[in-house]
C-alpha positions in Angstrom: 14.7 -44.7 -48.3 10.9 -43.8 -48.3 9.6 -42.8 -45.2 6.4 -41.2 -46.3 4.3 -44.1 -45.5 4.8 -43.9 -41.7 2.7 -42.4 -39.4 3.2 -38.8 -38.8 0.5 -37.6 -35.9 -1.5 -39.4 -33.4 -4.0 -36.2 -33.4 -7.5 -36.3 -33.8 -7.1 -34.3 -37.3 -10.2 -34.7 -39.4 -11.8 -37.3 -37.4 -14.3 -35.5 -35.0 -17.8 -36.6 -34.5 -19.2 -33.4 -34.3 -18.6 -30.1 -35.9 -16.9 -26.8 -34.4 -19.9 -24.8 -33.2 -20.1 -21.5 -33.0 -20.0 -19.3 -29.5 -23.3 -18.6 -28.3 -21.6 -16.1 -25.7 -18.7 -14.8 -24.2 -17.6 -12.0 -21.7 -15.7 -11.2 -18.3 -16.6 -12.0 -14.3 -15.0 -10.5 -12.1 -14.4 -13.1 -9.5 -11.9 -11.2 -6.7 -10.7 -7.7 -6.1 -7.3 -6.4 -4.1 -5.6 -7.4 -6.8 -8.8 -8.1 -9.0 -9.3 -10.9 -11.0 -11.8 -11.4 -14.1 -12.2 -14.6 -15.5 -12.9 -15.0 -19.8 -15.6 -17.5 -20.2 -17.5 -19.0 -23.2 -20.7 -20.3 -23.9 -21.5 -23.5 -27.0 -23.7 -25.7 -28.0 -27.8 -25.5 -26.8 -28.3 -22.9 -24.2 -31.3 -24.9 -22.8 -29.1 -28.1 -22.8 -27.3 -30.2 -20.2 -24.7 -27.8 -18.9 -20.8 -29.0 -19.0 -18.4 -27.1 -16.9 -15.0 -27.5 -19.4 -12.0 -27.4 -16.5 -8.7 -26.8 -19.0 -5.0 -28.6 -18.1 -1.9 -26.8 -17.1 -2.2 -25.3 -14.9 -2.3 -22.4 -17.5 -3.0 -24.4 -20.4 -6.1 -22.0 -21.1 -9.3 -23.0 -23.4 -9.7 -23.1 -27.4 -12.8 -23.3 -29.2 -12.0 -26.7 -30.6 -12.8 -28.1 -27.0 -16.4 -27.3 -27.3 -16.0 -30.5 -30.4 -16.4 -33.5 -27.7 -20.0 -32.5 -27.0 -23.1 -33.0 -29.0 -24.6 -29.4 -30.1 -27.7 -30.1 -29.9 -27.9 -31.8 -26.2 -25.0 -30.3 -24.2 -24.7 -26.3 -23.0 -20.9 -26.1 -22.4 -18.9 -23.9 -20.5 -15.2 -23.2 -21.3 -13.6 -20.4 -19.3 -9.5 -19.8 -18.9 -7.9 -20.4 -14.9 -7.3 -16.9 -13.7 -3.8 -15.7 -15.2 -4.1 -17.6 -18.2 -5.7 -17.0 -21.7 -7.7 -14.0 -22.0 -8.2 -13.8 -18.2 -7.5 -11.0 -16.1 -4.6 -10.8 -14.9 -2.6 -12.4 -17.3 0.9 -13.8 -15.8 2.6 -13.1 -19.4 1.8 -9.5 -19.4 1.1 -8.2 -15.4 3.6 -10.3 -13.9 3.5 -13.5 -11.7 3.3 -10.4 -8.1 0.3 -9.8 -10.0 -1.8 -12.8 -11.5 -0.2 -14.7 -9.2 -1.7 -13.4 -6.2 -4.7 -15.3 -4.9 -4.5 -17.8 -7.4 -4.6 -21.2 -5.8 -7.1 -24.1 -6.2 -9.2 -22.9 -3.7 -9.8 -20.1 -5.5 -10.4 -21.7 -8.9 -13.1 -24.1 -7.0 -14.7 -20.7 -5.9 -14.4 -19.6 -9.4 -16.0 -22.4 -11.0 -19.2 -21.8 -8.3 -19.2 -17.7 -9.2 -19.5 -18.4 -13.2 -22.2 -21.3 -12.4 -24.7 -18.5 -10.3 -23.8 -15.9 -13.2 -25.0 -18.2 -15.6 -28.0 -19.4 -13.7 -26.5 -23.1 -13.6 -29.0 -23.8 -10.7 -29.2 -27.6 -10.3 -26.0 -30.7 -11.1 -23.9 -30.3 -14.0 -21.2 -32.9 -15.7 -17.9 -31.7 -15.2 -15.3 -32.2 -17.7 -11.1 -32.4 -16.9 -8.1 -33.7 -17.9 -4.6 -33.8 -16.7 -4.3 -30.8 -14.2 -8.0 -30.6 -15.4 -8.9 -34.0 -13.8 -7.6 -32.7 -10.5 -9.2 -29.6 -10.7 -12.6 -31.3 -11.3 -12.0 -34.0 -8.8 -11.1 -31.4 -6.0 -14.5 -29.4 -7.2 -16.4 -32.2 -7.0 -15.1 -33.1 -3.6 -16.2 -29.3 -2.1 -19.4 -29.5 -4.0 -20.5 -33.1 -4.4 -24.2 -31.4 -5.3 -23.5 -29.7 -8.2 -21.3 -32.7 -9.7 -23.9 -34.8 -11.4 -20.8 -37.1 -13.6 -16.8 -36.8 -13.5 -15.3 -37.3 -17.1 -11.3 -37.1 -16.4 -8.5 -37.8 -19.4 -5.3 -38.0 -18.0 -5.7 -38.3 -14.5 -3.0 -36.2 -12.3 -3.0 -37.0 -8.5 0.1 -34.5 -8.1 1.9 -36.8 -5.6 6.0 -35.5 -5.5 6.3 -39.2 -7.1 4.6 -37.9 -9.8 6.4 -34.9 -10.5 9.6 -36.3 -10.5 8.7 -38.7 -13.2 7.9 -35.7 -15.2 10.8 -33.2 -14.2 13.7 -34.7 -12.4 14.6 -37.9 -13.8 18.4 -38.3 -13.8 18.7 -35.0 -13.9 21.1 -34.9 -11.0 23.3 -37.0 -12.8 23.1 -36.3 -16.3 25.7 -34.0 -16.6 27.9 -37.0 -15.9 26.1 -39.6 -17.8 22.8 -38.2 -19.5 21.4 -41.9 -21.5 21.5 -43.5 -17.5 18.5 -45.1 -16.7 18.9 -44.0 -12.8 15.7 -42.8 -11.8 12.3 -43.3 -13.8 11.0 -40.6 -16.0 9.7 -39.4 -19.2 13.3 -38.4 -20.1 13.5 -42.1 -21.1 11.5 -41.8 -24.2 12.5 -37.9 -25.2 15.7 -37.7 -24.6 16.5 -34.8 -27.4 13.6 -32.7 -25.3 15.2 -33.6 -21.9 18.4 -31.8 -23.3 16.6 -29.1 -23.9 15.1 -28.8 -20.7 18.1 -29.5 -18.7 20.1 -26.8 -20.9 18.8 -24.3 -19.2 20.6 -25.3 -15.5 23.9 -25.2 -14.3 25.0 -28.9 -13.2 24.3 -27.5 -9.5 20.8 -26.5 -10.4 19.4 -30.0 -11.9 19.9 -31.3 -8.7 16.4 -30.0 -8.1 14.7 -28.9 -11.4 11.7 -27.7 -10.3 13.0 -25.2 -7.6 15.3 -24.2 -9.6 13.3 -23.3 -12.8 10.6 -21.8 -9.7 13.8 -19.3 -9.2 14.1 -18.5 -12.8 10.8 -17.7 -13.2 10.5 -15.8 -9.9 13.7 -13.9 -10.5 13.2 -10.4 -11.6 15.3 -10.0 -14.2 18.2 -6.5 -13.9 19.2 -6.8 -17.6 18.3 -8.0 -20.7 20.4 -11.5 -20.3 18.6 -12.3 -17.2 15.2 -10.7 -19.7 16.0 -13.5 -22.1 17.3 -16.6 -20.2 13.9 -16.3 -17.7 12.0 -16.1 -21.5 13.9 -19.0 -22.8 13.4 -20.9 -19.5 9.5 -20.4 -20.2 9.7 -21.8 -23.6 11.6 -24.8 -22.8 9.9 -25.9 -20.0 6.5 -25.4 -22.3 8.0 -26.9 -25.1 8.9 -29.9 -23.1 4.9 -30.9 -22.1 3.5 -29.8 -25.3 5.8 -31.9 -27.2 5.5 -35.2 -25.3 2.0 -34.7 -25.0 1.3 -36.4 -28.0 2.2 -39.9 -28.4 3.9 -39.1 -32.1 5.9 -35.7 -31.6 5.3 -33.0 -33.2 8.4 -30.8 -33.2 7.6 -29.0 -36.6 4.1 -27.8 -35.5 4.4 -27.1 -31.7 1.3 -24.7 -31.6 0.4 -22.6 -28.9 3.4 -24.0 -26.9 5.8 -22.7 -28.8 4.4 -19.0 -28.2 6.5 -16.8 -26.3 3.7 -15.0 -24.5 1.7 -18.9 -23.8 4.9 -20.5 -22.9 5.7 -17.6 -20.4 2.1 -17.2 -18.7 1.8 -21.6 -18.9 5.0 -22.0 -17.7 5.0 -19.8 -14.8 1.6 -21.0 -13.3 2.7 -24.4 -13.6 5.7 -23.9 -11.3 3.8 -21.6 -8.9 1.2 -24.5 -8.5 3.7 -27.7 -8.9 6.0 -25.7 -5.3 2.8 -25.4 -3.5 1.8 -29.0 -3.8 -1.1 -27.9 -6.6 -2.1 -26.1 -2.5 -4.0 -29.7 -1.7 -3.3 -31.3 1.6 -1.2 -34.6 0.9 -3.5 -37.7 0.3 -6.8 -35.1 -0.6 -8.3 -37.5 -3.2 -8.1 -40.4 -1.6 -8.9 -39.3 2.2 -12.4 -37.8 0.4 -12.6 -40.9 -1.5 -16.1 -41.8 -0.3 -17.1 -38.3 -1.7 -15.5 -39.0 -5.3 -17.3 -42.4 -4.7 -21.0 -41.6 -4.8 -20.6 -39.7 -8.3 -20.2 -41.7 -11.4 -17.2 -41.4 -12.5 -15.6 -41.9 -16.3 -12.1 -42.1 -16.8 -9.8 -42.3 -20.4 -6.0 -42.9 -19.9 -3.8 -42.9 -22.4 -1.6 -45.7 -22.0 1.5 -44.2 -23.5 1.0 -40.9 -21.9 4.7 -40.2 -20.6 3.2 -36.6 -19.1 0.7 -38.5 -16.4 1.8 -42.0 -16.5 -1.5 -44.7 -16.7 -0.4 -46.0 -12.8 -1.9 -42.5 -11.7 -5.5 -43.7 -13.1 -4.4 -47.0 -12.1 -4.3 -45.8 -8.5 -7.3 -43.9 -8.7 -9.3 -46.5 -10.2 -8.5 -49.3 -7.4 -9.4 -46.7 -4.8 -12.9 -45.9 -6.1 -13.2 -49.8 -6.4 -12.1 -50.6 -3.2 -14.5 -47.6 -1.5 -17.9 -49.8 -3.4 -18.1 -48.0 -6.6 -15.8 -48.7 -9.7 -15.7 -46.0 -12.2 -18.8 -46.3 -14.6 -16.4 -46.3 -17.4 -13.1 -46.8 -17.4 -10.7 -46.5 -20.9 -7.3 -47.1 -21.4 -6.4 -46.1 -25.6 -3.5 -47.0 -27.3 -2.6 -42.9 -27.1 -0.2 -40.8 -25.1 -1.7 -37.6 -23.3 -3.5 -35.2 -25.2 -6.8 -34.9 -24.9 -6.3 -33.9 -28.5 -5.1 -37.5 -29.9 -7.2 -39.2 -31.9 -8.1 -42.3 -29.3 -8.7 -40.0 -26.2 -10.6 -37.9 -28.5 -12.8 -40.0 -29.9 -13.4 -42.0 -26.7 -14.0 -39.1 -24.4 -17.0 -38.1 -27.0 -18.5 -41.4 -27.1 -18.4 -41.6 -23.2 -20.5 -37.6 -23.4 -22.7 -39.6 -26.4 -23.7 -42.3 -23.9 -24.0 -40.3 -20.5 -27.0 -41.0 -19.0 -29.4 -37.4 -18.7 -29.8 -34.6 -16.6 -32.9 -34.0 -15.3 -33.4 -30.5 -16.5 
């Protein structure tokens, strides 16, 4: 039987409004000493433009040129720069060690980042600020310390980080899927990967899936007195990687898992992840919604996948009736027929024409 004709990616692929353009600039801030950290940023688009502060998923997922292609050239100045221990920051988690890059690194920290990189490139007055997933958090809890400089929210995927939302993504019926792993006991994205759950659960004894997150936090925390323990703590990375990445997009893509599928990605993304996801993403319970007000009095634009299995649509859902119910509905508010990725071809293309349509910065 011919299969050929079916779909085989829900990516974006060919169809993006705007060219990839070229880095204006680049380079290294030092943003903390005792144990110093140095973040990588880039600079696209028109220098004199309207700036866009670019706040990348993961935690750890780190920035790519192609993120620069949901902004006009010729009227946006956009900032990408990689979360300290990730991508070409200093120090990386793959290669200094979570004692290391994992030192000082909360969210706290990244907010104060985000206002260091803004004074050293003379980002005076508001700016749009652009997230998704652990992205849309980030930018919400920016805007929230510094309301000023947040002229417009754009969020794609929206994560709230509640321990609800969590266990939708990493426990599941773990606890009893030794016993019985196609039960339908506890809601979770295992329900629609169920090869990729597997995977993920492969790593843990029957003992250890009881709690999945603590106990991949101990992998990753272990370190390891021979090369087993070398190579189960680097598989455990992978996995766990592999497991996002791949239900990220609303069509799998097991053949071409890209940058998750590195070792050295997968160990740095992994790691942060975990050492973010056990301290609560460090936000006080209820944060978004006790500041509501705040979040409130900036327009706010919001795409949601609605078969995103990695931050399920009730999270924007949630989000969205709070901001209505404080007086101020988001200015835009899109749910695609996509899954996660900011990378498939509805979010995509929505999330440009939402930049296309923004009202201006006074410059």
């Amino acid at each position: 039987m011919d299969f050929s004709q079916l779909q085989a990616s829900s990516k974006i692929g060919d169809d993006w409004v705007y060219p990839q353009p070229p880095c204006l600039n680049f380079g290294w801030l030092e943003v903390d000493r005792d144990p110093a950290h140095r973040i990588y940023w880039e600079e696209y688009g028109n220098p004199d433009g309207e700036p866009v502060m670019f706040l990348h998923g993961g935690p750890g997922g780190a920035c790519a040129p192609v993120m620069a292609r949901f902004f006009d050239p010729k009227r946006y100045r956009v900032i990408l720069f990689d979360q300290r221990g990730c991508g070409k920051s200093e120090p990386n988690v793959a290669t200094a060690g979570p004692s290391v890059a994992l030192a000082k690194n909360s969210t706290a920290d990244l907010i104060g980042d985000i206002e260091k990189l803004r004074d050293r490139l003379e980002i005076a007055g508001p700016m749009h600020v652009f997230g998704g997933s652990w992205g849309s958090t980030l930018a919400m809890a920016y805007a929230i310390a510094h309301p000023d400089h947040t002229a417009s929210l754009i969020l794609r995927g929206i994560f709230l980080g509640a321990a609800e939302d969590l266990r939708y993504l990493y426990q599941g019926n773990a606890a009893t899927w030794d016993k019985d792993p196609y039960g339908l006991t506890e809601p979770g994205a295992y329900m629609k990967y169920p090869d990729e759950w597997a995977a993920l659960l492969s790593v843990l004894t029957p003992d250890e899936r009881r709690d999945v997150m603590t106990s991949y936090k101990t992998i990753f925390d272990h370190v390891p007195a021979n090369a087993a323990e070398k190579e189960r703590q680097q598989r455990a990375a992978l996995i766990w990687s592999l497991w996002e990445g791949v239900i990220s997009n609303m069509i799998p893509e097991t053949a071409d898992t890209g940058k998750f599928g590195e070792a050295d990605f997968a160990l740095c993304f992994a790691q942060i992840e975990a050492h973010y996801f056990a301290n609560a993403l460090f936000l006080p319970a209820g944060h978004f919604f006790d500041h509501i007000d705040i979040l409130a009095s900036i327009p706010v634009h919001i795409v949601h996948g609605r078969f995103d299995e990695v931050c399920p649509l009730a999270q924007a859902s949630r989000l969205v009736a709070a901001l209505t119910e404080a007086g101020a509905a988001p200015a835009t508010y899109v749910v695609t027929n996509a899954g996660h990725s900011a990378m498939e071809r509805e979010n995509a293309l929505a999330l440009t024409a939402i930049m296309d349509g923004l009202p201006p910065i006074a410059l």
